[in-house]
N, C-alpha and C positions, 0 to 999 in steps of 0.2 A: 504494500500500500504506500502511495505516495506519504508523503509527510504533510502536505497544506493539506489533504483530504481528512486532517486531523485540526485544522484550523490554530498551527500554533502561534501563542503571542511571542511576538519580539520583545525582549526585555534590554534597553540599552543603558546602561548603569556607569554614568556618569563622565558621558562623552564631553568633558568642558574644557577648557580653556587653559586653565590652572595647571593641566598635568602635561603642556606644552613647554611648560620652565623645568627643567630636568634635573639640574642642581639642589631645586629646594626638595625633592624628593629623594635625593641619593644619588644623581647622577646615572651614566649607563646602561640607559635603556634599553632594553632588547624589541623587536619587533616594531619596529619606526612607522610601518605601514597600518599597522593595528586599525588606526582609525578612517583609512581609506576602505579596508576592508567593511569597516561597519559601514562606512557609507552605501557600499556597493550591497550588502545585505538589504539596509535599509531600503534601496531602491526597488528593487526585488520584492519585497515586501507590500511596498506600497503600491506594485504594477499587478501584484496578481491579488491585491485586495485582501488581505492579512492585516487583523490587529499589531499595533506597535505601539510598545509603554515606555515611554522614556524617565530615567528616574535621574535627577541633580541632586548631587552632597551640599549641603549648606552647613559649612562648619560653624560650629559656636566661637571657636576662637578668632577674635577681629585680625590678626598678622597672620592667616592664615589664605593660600593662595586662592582656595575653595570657599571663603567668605564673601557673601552675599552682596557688601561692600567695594569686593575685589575683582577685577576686570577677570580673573582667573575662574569665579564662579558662573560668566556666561556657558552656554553652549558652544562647542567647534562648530563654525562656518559646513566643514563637511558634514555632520549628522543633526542638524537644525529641525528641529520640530515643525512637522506641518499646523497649521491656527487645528483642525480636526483631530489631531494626536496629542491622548492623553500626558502629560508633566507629572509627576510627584515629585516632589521636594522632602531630603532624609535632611536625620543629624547625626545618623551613625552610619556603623558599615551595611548593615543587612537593608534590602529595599524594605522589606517586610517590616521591620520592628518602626510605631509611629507612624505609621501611613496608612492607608484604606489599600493598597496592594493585593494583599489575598480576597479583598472584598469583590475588587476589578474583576480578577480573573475568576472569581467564583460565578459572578454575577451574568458572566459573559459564557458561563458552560466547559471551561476552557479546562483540559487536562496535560496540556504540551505547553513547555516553555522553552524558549532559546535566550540565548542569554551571551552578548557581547560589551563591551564594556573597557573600564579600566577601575583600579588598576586585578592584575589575576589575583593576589596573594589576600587582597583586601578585601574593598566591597564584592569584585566579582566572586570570588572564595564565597563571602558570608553569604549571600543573597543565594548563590547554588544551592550552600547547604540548606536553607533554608526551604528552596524549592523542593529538593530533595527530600527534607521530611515531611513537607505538604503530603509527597507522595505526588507532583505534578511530574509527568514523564520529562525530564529535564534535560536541554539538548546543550553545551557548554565547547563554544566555536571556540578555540584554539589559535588560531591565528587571527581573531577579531579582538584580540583583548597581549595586556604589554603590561611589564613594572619595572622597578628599578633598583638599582644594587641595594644591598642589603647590608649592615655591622652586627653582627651578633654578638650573645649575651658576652662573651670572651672578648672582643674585639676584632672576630678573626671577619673577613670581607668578605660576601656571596655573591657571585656576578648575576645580575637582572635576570639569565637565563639559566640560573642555575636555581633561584628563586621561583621563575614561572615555569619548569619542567616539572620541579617538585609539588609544587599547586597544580599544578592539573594532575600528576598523575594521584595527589591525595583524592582527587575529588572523583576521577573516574572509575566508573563501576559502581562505584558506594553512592552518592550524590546525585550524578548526570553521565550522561554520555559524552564523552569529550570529540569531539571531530573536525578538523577541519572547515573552513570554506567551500573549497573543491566539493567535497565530500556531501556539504550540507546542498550545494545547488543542484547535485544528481539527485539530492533525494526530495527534493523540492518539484 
């Protein structure tokens, strides 16, 4: 069975502006394209008439790049909500926790979720697991989503890709389905 024959919603978690400045997050990005990818999902999306929920972080903290004040709390130019496509605004990592989120998709019959985003380790991690204990068939695109190096409790350094291999493969099987783009438009 195809997969839109299951009507899944897009969940885009936190495609903003903020996580364009790479130094205040750690530096090291992996996956530079992350967000042209979700574009091109997005598009997809909206051509063959699929729900898309777009969710923005609004940090509590005012010196924070993700503050509401701060030019980094916009939306990227590439994944820009259409005026008909749902917004949620969080204050933490998970979409679900403080927001009407499980209300949405409950509301709407929906048992598939896909899920692209930034950053992998963070919000995209939390909001997974999250779907995944919904029990929402949860589809988690792999090359639609990017983070950034990492210090550990020791001080020792984990490069961005050595951080987002290890988060996806925590989350696959257990949470969602990890897969590719490619992957995801065959089965689309």
């Amino acid at each position: 069975m195809k997969l839109r024959k299951k009507s899944p919603i897009l969940i885009c978690v936190d495609i903003q502006m903020g996580f364009l400045e790479e130094e205040y997050w750690g530096g090291g990005r992996n996956n530079r394209d992350a967000e042209i990818i979700c574009s091109a999902i997005i598009e997809k999306w909206r051509k063959i008439g699929l729900e898309i929920i777009h969710i923005r972080h609004s940090s509590t903290n005012p010196s924070s790049k993700l503050h509401k004040d701060n030019e980094g709390f916009k939306f990227n130019p590439v994944a820009m909500p259409m005026p008909d496509e749902i917004v949620i605004t969080k204050s933490v990592n998970s979409s679900f926790i403080g927001t009407n989120l499980k209300e949405i998709i409950d509301s709407k019959s929906c048992d598939t979720l896909v899920i692209v985003g930034l950053t992998t380790d963070h919000c995209v991690s939390t909001t997974t697991r999250m779907a995944g204990n919904y029990s929402y068939d949860t589809y988690l695109i792999s090359d639609a989503t990017a983070t950034f190096n990492k210090v550990g409790i020791n001080g020792e350094h984990f490069s961005s890709e050595l951080i987002h291999s290890t988060a996806l493969a925590s989350l696959n099987g257990e949470f969602a389905t990890v897969i590719d783009s490619n992957h995801l438009f065959k089965m689309l």
